[in-house]
C-alpha positions in Angstrom: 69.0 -32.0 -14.0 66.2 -32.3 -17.3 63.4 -32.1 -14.3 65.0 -29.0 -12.4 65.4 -26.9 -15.6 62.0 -27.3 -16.5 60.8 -26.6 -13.8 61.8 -23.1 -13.3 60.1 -22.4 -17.7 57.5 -19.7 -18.1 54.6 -22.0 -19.0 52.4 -23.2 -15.7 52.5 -26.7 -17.9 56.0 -27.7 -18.4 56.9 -28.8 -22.4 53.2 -28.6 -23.2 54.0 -30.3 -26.9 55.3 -33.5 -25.2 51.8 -33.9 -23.6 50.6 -35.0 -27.1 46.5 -35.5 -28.0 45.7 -34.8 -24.1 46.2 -30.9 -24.2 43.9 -30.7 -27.1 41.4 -32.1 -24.8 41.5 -29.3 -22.4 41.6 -25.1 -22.9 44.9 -24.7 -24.5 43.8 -21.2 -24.4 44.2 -21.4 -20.5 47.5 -22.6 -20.6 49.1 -20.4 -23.0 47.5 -17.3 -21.8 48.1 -17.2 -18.1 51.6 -16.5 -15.8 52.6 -18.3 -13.7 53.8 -17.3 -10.2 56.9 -19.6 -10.5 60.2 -18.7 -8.2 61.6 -16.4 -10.2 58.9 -14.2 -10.6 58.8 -12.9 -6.9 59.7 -9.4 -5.5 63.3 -9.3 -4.8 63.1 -8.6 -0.6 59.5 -9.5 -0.3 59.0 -11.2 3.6 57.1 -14.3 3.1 53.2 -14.4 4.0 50.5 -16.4 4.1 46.8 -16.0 4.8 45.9 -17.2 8.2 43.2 -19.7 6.6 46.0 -21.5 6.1 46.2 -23.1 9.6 42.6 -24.6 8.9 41.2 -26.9 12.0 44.6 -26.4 13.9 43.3 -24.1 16.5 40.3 -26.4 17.1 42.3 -29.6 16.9 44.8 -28.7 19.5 42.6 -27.0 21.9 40.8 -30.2 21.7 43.9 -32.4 22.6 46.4 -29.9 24.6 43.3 -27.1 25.7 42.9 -23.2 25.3 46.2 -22.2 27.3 49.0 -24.5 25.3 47.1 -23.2 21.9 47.8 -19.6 22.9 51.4 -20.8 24.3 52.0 -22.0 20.6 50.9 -18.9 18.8 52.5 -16.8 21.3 56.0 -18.2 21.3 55.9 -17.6 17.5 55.0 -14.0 18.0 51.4 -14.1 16.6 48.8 -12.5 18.5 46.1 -15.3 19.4 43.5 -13.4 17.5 44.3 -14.1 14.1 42.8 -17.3 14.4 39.6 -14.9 13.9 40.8 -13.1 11.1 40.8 -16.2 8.4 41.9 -13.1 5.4 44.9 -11.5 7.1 48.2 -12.2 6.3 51.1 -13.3 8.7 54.7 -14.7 8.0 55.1 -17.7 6.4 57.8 -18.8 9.0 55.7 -18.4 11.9 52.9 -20.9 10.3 55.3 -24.0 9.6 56.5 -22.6 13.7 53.3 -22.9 15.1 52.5 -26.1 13.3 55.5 -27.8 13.8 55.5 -26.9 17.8 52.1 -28.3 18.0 52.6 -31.4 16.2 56.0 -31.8 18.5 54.1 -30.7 21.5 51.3 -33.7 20.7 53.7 -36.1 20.1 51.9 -36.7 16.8 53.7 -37.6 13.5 50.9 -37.5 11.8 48.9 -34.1 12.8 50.0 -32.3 9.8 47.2 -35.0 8.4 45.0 -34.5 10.7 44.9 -30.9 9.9 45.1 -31.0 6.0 42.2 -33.9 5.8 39.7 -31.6 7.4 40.9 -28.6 4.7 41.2 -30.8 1.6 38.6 -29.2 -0.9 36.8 -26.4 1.4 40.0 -24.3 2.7 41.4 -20.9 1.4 38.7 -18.4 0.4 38.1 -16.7 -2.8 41.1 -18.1 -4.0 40.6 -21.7 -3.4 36.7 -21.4 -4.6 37.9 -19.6 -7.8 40.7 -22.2 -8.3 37.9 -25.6 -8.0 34.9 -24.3 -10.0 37.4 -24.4 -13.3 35.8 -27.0 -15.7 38.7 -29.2 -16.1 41.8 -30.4 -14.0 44.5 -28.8 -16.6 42.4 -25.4 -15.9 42.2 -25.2 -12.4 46.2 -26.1 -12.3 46.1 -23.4 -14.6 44.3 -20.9 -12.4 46.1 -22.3 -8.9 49.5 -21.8 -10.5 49.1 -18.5 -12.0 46.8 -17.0 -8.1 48.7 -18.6 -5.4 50.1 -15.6 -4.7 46.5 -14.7 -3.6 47.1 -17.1 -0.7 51.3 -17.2 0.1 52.9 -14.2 -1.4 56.2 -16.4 -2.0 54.1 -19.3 -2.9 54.7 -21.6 -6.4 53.0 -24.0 -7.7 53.6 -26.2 -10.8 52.3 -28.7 -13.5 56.4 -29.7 -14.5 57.7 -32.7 -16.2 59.9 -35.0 -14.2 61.6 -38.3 -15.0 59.3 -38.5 -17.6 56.0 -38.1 -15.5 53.7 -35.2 -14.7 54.2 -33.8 -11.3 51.5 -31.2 -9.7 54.2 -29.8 -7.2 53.8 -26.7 -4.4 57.7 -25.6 -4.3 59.4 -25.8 -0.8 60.1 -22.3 0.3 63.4 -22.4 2.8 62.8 -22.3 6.4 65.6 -23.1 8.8 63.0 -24.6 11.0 61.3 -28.1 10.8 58.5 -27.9 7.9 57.4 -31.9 8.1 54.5 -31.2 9.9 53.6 -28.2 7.6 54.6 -30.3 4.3 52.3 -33.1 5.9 49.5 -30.8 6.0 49.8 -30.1 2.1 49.2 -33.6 1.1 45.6 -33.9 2.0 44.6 -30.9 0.8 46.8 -31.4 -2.8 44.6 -35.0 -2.8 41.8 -33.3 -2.0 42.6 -31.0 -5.2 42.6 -33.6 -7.5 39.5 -35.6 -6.5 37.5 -33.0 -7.2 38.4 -33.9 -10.9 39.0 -37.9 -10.7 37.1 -38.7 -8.1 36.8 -39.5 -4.3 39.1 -42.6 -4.7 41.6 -42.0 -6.6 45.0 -42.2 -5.6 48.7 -41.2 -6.9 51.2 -43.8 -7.2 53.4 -42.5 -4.9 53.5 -38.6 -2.5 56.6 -36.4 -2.7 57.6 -34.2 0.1 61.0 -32.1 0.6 61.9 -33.5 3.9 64.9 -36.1 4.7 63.2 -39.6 5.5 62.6 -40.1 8.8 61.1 -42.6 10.4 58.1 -41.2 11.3 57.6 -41.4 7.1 56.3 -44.9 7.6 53.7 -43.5 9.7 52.5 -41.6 6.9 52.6 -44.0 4.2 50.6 -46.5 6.5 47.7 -44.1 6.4 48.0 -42.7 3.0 48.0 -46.3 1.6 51.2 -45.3 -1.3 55.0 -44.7 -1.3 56.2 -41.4 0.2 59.2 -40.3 -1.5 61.6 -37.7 0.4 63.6 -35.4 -0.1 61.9 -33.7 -3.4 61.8 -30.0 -4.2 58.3 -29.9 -2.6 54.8 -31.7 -2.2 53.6 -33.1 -4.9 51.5 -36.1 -6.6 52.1 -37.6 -10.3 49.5 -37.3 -12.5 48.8 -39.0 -16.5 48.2 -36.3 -19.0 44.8 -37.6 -19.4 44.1 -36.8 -16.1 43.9 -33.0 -17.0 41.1 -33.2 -19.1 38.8 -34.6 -16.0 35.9 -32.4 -15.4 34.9 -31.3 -12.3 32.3 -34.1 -10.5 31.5 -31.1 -7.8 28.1 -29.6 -8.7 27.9 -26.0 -9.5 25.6 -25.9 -6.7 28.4 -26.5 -4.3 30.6 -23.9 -5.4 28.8 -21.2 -3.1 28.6 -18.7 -6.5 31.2 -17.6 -8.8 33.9 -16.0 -8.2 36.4 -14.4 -10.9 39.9 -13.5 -11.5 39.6 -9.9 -11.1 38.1 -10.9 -7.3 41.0 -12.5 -6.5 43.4 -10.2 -7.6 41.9 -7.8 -5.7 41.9 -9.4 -2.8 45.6 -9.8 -2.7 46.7 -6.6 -4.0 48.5 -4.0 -1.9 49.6 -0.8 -2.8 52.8 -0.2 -5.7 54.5 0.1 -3.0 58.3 -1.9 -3.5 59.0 -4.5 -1.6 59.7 -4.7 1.4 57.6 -2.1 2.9 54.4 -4.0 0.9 55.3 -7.0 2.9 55.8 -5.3 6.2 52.9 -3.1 6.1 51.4 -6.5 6.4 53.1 -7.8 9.1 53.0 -4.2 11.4 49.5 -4.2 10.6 48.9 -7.8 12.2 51.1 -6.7 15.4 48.7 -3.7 15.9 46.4 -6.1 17.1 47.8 -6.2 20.2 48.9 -2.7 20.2 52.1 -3.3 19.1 54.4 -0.9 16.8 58.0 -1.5 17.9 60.8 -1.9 14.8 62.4 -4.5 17.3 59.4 -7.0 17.4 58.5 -6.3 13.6 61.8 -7.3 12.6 61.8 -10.2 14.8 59.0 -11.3 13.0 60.1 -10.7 9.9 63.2 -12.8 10.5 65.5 -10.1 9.8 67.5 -7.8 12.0 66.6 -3.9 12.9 69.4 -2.9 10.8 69.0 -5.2 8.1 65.3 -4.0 7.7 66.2 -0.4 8.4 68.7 -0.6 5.1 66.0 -2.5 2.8 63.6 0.1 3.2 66.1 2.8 3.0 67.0 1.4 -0.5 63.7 1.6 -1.2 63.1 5.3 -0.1 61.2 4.1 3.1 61.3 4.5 6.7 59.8 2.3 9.5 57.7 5.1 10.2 55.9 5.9 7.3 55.1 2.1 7.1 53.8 2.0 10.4 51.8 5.1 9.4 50.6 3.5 6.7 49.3 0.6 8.6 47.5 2.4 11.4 45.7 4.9 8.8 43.9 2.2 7.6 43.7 0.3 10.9 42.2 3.6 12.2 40.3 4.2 9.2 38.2 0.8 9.8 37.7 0.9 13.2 36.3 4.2 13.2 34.0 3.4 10.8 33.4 -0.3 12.0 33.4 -0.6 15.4 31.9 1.7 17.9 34.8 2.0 19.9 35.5 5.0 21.4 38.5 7.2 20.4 40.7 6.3 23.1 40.2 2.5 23.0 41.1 2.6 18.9 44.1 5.2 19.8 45.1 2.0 22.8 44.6 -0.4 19.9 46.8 1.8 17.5 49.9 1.5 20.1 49.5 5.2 21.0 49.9 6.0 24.8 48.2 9.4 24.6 44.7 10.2 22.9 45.8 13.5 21.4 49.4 11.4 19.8 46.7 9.5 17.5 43.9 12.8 17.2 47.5 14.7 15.8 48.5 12.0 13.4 44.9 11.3 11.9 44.6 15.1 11.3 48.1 14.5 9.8 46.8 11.6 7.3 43.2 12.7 6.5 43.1 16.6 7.0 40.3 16.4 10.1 39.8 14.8 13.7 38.7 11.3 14.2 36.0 12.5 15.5 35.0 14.7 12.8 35.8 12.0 9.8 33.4 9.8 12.1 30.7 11.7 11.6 31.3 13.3 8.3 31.8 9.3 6.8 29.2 7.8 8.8 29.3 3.5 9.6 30.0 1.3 7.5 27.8 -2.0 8.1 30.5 -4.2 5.8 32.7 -6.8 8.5 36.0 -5.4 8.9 38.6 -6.7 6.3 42.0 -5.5 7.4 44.0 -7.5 5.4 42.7 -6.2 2.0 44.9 -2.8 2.3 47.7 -4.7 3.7 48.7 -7.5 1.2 
């Protein structure tokens, strides 16, 4: 129980005086400064997302062992639209990623593809966020900046530097699924390793892995490869780590860190609206079914993992309706692709979900006050690549 309440403290470090001489090693500063993004900090209602860079090599790695049609099978019987495998920065649900990797390491027959996946991510995955996380100086501050942005990345997401059983443990939190997570928990590992050898080096090694999965004995599997103990049934991923460990400095060249990039960066790239929840999170989600054309409450709340009535009463609470979140999320789908594409009006009204031309020419005059035509010309191109997920975090 000492381990479990600490966990859940409001310092990123958990009791920060019993780490002794080592803290004054590092920037204290860091650590007493910063919030973290631990459990019971999140949005009450918030739908669980993720940024599609976290599937990594996955679409590559199965196409290359199951080909092109069972890799849209997978994505599709999670109802994702194959195309986000393109679109690295938008968010989709948090569910449907442990699905789609789960179903693909069952369809392979692999235990170990959640590896396969994380060791070609460890240390060059995740965007602004995971560049601004590695180019802190020391361990203790990057732990520092990973637990306090993570919600850059998974909206729900927490992770911890806590004190357990008397050790250190660098811990991403389980988030409940009611579907099988190994394959997605297994993916973690490499990249968490990866994490830390930027700091101690390209050898090192924990003494043992955690992961939040029952044994099984495809576990041996893992700990064959991995070369230390896997312990199950923890309240996430994590690796140990001595509190001298945190005052390692970063053996990755500046060089390599492809520029700065600051907090305020990515902030802003994972801020929505003020909108309440769950309308922040489901702008998201409608937004990511409009790539196919898609606008239905039915298929949004299937997605979301909630029922049409169940969704319908949290945004009601909220002083929402499905509509004006779907309105929401085609304004600014519209918004870009009139100014980034050269689509014609029809194709972005077919891309929008409406079935007539003048259904979107009526509600664009509704949102901006003029025709997309006229807005077109009045606003010009823009020559920046689209970024749809920026307005819909």
């Amino acid at each position: 129980m000492r381990g479990r309440s600490q966990q859940l403290n409001n310092s990123p470090i958990a009791n920060e005086r019993e780490l002794g001489p080592q803290l004054t090693q590092i920037d204290k500063k860091t650590f007493s400064s910063v919030r973290p993004n631990g459990m019971e900090t999140r949005p009450t209602g918030a739908i669980g997302l993720v940024r599609a860079n976290g599937f990594g090599p996955l679409p590559n790695l199965f196409e290359e062992r199951a080909g092109e049609a069972a890799l849209w099978r997978m994505f599709e019987g999670a109802g994702l639209p194959a195309d986000v495998t393109g679109l690295p920065d938008i968010p989709i649900p948090f569910r449907s990623m442990v699905n789609i990797i789960g179903r693909c390491g069952l369809y392979l027959d692999d235990r170990t593809f959640g590896l396969d996946i994380g060791e070609q991510m460890a240390g060059k995955a995740f965007g602004r966020w995971g560049q601004y996380t590695i180019s802190a100086l020391t361990l203790g501050t990057a732990i520092a900046r990973l637990s306090t942005t993570v919600s850059a990345h998974h909206n729900q997401g927490t992770v911890r530097l806590v004190r357990d059983e008397e050790r250190l443990i660098l811990r991403n939190f389980d988030r409940p699924v009611d579907i099988d997570r190994r394959h997605h928990s297994d993916h973690l590992i490499p990249i968490l390793l990866g994490f830390c050898r930027i700091y101690l080096g390209e050898d090192w090694l924990p003494e043992w892995i955690e992961v939040g999965y029952p044994h099984d004995p495809g576990v041996l599997l893992l700990e064959e490869r991995l070369g230390v103990p896997v312990h199950c049934g923890k309240p996430g991923v994590g690796v140990p780590l001595a509190g001298a460990d945190l005052a390692q400095v970063r053996l990755l060249p500046d060089h390599a860190l492809n520029g700065p990039v600051t907090f305020r960066e990515v902030v802003a790239d994972s801020v929505m609206r003020d909108a309440p929840e769950p309308a922040r999170s489901l702008s998201a989600l409608v937004s990511l079914r409009l790539l196919d054309g898609r606008s239905d409450i039915e298929g949004a709340a299937q997605l979301a993992g909630l029922g049409v009535q169940t969704l319908q009463r949290r945004l009601r609470e909220k002083g929402y309706s499905y509509r004006e979140v779907v309105d929401a999320a085609r304004r600014e789908r519209a918004i870009a692709m009139l100014l980034e594409t050269d689509l014609s009006l029809v194709q972005i009204a077919v891309a929008l979900g409406y079935q007539e031309h003048s259904g979107f020419t009526r509600a664009f005059k509704r949102w901006v006050g003029v025709s997309p035509s006229e807005f077109r010309s009045i606003c010009g191109r823009s020559p920046r690549t689209p970024r749809l997920s920026d307005a819909n975090w």
